[in-house]
C-alpha positions as CSV (number, residue, x, y, z in Angstrom):
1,X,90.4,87.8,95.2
2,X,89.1,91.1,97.0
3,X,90.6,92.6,100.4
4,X,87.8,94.5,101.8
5,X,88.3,97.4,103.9
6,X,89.7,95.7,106.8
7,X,92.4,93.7,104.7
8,X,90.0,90.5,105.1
9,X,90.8,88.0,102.7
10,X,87.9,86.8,100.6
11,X,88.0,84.5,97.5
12,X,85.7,84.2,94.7
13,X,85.9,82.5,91.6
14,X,88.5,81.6,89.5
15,X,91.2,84.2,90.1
16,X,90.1,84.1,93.7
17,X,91.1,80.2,93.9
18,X,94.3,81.4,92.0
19,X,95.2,84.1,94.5
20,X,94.5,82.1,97.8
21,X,95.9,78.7,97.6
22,X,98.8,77.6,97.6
23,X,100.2,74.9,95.4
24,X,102.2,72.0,97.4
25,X,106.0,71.3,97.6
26,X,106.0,70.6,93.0
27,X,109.0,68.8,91.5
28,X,111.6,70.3,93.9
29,X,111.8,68.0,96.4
30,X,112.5,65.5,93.8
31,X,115.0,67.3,92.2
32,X,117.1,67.3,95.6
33,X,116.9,70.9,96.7
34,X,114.0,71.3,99.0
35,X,110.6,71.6,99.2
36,X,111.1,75.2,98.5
37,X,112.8,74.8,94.7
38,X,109.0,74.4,92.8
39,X,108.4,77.9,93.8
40,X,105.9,79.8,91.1
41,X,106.0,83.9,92.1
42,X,102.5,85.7,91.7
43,X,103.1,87.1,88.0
44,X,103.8,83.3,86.9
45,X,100.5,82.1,88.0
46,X,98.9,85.4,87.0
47,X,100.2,84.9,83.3
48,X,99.3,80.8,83.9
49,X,95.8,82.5,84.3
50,X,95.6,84.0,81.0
51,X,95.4,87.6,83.4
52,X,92.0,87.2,83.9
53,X,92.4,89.6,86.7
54,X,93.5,92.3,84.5
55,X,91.1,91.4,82.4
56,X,89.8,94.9,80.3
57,X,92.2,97.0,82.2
58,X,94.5,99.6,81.5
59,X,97.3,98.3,83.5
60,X,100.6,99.9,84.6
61,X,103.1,98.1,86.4
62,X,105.5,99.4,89.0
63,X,108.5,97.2,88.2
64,X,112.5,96.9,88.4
65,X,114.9,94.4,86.9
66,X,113.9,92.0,89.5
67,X,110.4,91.7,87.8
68,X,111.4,88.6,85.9
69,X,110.3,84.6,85.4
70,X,111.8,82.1,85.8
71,X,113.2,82.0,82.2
72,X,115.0,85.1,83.4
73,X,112.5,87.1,80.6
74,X,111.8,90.6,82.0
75,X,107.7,90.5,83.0
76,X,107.5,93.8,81.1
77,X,108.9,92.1,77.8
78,X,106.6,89.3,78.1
79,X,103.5,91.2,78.9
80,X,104.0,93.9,76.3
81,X,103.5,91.3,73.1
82,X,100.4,89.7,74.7
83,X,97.1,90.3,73.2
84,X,95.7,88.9,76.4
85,X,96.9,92.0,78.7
86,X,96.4,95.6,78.0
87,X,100.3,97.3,79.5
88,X,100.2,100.4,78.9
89,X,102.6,102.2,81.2
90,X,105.7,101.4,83.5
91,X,106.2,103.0,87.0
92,X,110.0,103.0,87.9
93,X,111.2,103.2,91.5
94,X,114.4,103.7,93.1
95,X,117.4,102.6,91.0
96,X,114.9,103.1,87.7
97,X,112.8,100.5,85.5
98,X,115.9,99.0,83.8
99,X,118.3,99.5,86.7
100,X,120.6,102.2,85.8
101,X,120.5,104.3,88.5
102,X,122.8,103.8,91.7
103,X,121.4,104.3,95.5
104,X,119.4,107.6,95.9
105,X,118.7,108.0,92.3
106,X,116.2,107.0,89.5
107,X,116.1,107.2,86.1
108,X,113.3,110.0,85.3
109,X,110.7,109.9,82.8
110,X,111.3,108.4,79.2
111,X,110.0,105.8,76.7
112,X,111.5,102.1,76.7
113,X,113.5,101.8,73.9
114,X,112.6,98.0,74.0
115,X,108.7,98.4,74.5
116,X,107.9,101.9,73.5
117,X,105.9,102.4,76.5
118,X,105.7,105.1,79.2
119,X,108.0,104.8,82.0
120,X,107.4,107.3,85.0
121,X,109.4,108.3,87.7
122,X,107.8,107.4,91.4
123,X,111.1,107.5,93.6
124,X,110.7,110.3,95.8
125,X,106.6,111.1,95.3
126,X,104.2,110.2,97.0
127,X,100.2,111.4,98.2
128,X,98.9,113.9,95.7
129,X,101.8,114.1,94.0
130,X,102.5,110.7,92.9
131,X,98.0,110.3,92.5
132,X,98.3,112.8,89.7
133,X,101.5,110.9,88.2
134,X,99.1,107.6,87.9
135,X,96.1,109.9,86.5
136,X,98.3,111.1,84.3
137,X,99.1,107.6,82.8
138,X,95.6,107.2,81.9
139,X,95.9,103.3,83.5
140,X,92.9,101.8,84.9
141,X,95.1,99.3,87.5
142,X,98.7,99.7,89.2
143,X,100.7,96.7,89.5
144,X,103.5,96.0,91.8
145,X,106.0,93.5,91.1
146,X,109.1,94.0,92.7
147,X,111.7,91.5,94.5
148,X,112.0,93.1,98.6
149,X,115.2,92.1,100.5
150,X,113.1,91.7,103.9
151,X,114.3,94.6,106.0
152,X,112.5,98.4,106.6
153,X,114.6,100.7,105.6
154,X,114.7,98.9,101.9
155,X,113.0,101.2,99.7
156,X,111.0,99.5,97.8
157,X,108.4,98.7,100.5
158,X,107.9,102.1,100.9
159,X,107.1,102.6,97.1
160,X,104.8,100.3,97.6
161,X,103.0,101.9,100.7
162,X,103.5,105.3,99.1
163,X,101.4,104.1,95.7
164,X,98.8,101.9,97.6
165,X,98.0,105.3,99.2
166,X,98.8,107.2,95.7
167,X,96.2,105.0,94.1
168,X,93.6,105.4,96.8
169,X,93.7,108.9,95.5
170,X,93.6,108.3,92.2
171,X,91.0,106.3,92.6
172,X,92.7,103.3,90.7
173,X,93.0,99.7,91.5
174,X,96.1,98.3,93.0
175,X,96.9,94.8,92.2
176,X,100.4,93.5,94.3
177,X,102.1,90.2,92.8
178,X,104.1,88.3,95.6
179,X,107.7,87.0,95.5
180,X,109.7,85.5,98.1
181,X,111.5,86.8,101.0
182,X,114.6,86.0,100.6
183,X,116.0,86.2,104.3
184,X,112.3,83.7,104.8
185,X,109.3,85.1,106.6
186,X,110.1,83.1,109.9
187,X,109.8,86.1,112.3
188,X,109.8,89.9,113.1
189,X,113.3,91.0,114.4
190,X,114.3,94.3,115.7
191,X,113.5,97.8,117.0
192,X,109.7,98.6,115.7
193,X,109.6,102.1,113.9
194,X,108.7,105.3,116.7
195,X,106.5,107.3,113.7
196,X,108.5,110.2,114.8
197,X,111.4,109.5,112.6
198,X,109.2,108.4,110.1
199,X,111.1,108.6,106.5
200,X,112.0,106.6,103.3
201,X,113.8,104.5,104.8
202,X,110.7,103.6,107.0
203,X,107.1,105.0,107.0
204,X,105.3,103.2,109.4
205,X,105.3,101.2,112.5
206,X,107.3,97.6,111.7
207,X,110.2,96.1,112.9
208,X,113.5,96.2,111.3
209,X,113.3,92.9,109.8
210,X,109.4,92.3,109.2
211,X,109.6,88.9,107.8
212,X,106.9,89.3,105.8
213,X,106.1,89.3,101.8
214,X,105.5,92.3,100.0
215,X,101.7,90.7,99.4
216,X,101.7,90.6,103.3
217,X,103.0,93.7,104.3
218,X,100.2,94.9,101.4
219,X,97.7,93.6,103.2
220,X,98.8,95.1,106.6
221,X,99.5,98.5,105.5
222,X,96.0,98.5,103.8
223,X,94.8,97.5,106.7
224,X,96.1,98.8,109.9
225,X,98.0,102.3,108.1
226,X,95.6,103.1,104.9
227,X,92.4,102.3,106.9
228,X,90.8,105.6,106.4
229,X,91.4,105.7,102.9
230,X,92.4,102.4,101.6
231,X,93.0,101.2,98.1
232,X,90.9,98.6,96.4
233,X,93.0,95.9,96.7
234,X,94.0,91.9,95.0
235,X,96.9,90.4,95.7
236,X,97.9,87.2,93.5
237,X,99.8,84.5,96.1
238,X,103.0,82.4,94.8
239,X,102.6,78.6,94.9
240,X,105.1,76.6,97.0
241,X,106.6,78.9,99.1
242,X,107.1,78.1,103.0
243,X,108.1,80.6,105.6
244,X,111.3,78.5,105.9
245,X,112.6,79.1,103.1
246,X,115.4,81.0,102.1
247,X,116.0,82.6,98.3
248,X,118.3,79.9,97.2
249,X,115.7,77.0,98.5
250,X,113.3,78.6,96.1
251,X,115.0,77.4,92.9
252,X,114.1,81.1,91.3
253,X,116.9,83.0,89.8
254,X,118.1,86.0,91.6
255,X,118.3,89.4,90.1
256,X,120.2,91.9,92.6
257,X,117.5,94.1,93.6
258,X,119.5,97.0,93.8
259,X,123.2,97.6,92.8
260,X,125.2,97.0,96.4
261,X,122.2,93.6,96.9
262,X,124.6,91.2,94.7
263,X,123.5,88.0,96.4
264,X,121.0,86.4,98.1
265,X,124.2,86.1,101.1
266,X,124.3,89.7,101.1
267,X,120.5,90.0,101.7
268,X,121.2,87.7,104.7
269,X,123.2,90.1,107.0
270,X,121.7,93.4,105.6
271,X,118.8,94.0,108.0
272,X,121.8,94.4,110.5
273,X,124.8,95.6,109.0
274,X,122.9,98.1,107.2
275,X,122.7,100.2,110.1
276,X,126.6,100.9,109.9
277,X,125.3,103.4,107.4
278,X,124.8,105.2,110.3
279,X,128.8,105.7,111.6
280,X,131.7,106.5,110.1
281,X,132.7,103.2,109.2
282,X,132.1,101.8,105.7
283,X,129.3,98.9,105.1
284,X,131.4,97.6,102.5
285,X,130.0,99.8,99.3
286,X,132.1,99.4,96.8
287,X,133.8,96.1,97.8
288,X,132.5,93.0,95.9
289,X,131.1,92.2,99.6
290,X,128.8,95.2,100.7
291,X,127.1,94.4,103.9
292,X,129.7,91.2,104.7
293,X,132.4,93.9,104.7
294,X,132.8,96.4,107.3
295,X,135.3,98.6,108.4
296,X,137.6,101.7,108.8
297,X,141.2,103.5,109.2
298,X,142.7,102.4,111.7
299,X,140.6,99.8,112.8
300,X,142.8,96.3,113.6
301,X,142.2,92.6,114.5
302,X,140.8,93.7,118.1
303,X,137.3,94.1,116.8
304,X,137.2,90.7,115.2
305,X,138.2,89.3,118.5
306,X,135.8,91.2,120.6
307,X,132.7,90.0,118.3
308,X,133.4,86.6,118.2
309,X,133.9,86.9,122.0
310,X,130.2,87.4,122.5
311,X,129.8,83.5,120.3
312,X,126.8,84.8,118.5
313,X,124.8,81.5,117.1
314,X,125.3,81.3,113.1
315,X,127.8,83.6,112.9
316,X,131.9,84.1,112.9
317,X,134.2,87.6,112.2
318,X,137.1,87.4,110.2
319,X,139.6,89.9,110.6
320,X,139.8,91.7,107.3
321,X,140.9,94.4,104.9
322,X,140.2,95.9,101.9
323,X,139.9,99.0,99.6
324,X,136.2,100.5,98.6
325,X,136.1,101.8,95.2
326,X,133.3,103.9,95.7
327,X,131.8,105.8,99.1
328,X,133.5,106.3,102.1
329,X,137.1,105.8,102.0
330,X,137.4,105.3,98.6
331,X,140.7,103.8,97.1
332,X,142.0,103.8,100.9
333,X,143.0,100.4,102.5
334,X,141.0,100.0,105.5
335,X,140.7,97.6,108.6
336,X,137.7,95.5,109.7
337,X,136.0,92.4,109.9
338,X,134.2,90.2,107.3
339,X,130.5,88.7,108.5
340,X,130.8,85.0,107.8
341,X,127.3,83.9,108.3
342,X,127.7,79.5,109.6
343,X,124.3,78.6,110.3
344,X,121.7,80.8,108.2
345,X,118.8,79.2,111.1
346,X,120.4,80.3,113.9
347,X,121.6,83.6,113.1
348,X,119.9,87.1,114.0
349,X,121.0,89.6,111.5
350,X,119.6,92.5,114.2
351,X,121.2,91.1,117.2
352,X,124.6,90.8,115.5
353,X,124.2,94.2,113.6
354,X,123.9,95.7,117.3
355,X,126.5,93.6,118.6
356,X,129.1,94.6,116.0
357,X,127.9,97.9,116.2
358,X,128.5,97.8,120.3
359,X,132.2,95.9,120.0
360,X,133.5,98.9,117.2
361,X,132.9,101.3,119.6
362,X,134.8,99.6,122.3
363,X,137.7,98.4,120.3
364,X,138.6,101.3,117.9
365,X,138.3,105.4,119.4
366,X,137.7,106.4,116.4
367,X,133.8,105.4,116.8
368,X,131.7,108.1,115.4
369,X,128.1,108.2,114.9
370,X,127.0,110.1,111.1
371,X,126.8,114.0,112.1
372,X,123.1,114.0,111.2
373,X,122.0,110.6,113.3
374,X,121.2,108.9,110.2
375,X,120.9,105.5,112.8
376,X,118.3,107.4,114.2
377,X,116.4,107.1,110.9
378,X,117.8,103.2,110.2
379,X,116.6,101.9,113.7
380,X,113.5,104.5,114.0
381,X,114.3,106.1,117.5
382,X,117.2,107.0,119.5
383,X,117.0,104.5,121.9
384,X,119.6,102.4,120.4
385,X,122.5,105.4,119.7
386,X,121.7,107.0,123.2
387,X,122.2,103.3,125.2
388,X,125.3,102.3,122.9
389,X,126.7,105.5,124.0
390,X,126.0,104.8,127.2
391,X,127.9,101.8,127.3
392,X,125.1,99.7,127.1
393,X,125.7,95.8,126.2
394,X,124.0,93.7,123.4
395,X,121.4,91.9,125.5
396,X,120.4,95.5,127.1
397,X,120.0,96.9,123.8
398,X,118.1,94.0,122.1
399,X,116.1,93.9,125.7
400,X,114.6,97.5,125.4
401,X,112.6,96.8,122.4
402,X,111.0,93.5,123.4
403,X,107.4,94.9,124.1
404,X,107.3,96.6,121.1
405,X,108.2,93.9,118.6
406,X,105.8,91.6,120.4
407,X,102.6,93.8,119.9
408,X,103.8,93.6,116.5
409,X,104.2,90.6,116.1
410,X,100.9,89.8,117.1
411,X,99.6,92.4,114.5
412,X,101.5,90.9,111.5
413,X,100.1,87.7,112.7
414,X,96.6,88.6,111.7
415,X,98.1,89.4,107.4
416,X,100.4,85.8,106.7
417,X,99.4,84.3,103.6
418,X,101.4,81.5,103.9
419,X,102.7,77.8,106.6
């Protein structure tokens, strides 16, 4: 299956059929959990294929420890052996290949010790820079295969903008393999990204949570951002995946994607309670809860009370505290509340990010906003610190990015793959 130039799907012959249909409901509903649970990601079919689409390539793959099957076999390990697939080189991102690294931090250049190949560093390049990285490589094809978490400022999205575009410039093929959203691809949520704050945490104009694949959001940025230059691109589809469906409906195992993602709960609340990386207060790194857990000195029980005040749908705050072993306020015993998502359908992870965000400042004096705006960067524009600070409520802060996320909306509309 080819995208042309203007990210227009069209299928053609046997890998084409592969890439763009997807396979019914399978044995899941039968087994009790859903229609979801027969779920087959895009490297499974590719390898069902024999890789024909690979055929007589030299192939690297841009992977992390969520690149697995459902056998829980790392897709390097399996493709490495195969006669049928010519790997000859691993790109790591963020966190590194194997998963060693923590947040902000990769694991350089080096051979596997398991495969012997070539593993290359990508976090932090991109144009020119990362280009001459996959020249270097000598591979004919990049793959990406890497499990997303649903919101913007998750890396991994970005490595997979910044080597579409790296690849365009390396003149190289770029081949994305899909796998679920785990939070489900129901609908765009949140502030869309002003491209002056453009950084890692977000290059380009979507909304906070996209709810879109990584093979979608492929197909949009080669479309609507890479347009001038865009990469000659294939993207292989999973079978029985619906938009519905959340990570645990999918009957796939889950691999934290990165080390504070432990579950496919914590996945739920993160496109909102990520943005308390922004303040003073801790997101819950290094709790066993990271995103669910949220809090600082001196905060008390008031804040619990003032959330579950505004009776957000799906959602109740606990009044909670605990001890970080790692970030801010390490080994200290802080105050808070815990995120207890009730109803996964019903709950907004952006609304109730905001409203949380709008209740701590309220309830505890202590408020503070991270000296260098870093919320700035998390909701990509200022709108959002300058009308909390201005005592702005919940619904006036959700209200004053309605336009925006609608014109996007319509423009992811045009790149879903799938019902």
């Amino acid at each position: 299956m080819t995208v042309s130039r203007r990210g227009v799907l069209a299928v053609g012959g046997a890998m084409g059929a592969l890439a763009a249909t997807a396979a019914g409901p399978g044995t899941a509903a039968a087994a009790g959990r859903g229609h979801g649970a027969g779920v087959r990601t895009g490297f499974d079919r590719l390898a069902a294929d024999g890789y024909r689409l690979l055929a007589g390539q030299k192939v690297g793959i841009v992977t992390n420890p969520t690149g697995i099957t459902a056998d829980v076999r790392h897709i390097v390990d399996v493709m490495h052996p195969d006669d049928r697939v010519d790997l000859t080189a691993v790109f790591g991102p963020e966190h590194g290949f194997r998963g060693t690294a923590q947040a902000g931090g990769s694991e350089g250049r080096y051979d596997d010790p398991a495969t012997g190949l070539p593993v290359y560093d990508t976090y932090l390049k991109s144009g020119q820079a990362l280009a001459d990285v996959f020249t270097a490589s000598g591979v004919d094809t990049v793959v990406f295969d890497i499990q997303d978490a649903g919101a913007r400022f998750y890396t991994y999205i970005w490595t997979l903008y910044d080597c579409m575009e790296a690849a365009a410039l390396a003149g190289k093929r770029f081949v994305v393999l899909d796998r679920p959203n785990p939070v489900t691809g129901r609908a765009a949520l949140g502030p869309v990204l002003d491209p002056a704050f453009a950084t890692f945490v977000g290059r380009r104009e979507i909304s906070q949570a996209h709810g879109m694949t990584v093979a979608e959001l492929a197909l949009l940025f080669n479309a609507e951002f890479l347009a001038s230059r865009p990469v000659e691109l294939d993207i292989v589809k999973m079978s029985g995946w619906r938009r519905s469906d959340f990570f645990d409906a999918t009957g796939l195992p889950w691999v934290p994607p990165s080390p504070n993602m432990p579950t496919p709960e914590t996945a739920v609340v993160y496109p909102g309670t990520c943005l308390f990386e922004g303040t003073n207060l801790s997101e819950g790194r290094g709790t066993t809860r990271p995103f669910e857990l949220l809090g600082a000195e001196g905060i008390d029980h008031r804040w619990a009370a003032a959330a579950n005040a505004l009776e957000l749908p799906g959602v109740a705050f606990r009044e909670a505290y605990f001890a970080p072993t790692f970030s801010k306020f390490q080994g200290k015993t802080v105050g808070g509340v815990q995120v207890h998502v009730q109803d996964r359908a019903a709950f907004d992870p952006v609304r109730t990010g905001i409203a949380l965000l709008v209740t701590a400042k309220r309830t505890w004096s202590g408020f503070a906003w991270r000296a260098d705006n870093w919320i700035d960067k998390l909701t990509g524009n200022t709108r959002v610190r300058t009308m909390i600070d201005a005592g702005a409520d919940t619904d006036e802060v959700v209200g004053a990015w309605s336009a925006d996320l609608a014109a996007f909306r319509a423009v992811r509309r045009r790149y879903l793959q799938y019902r």
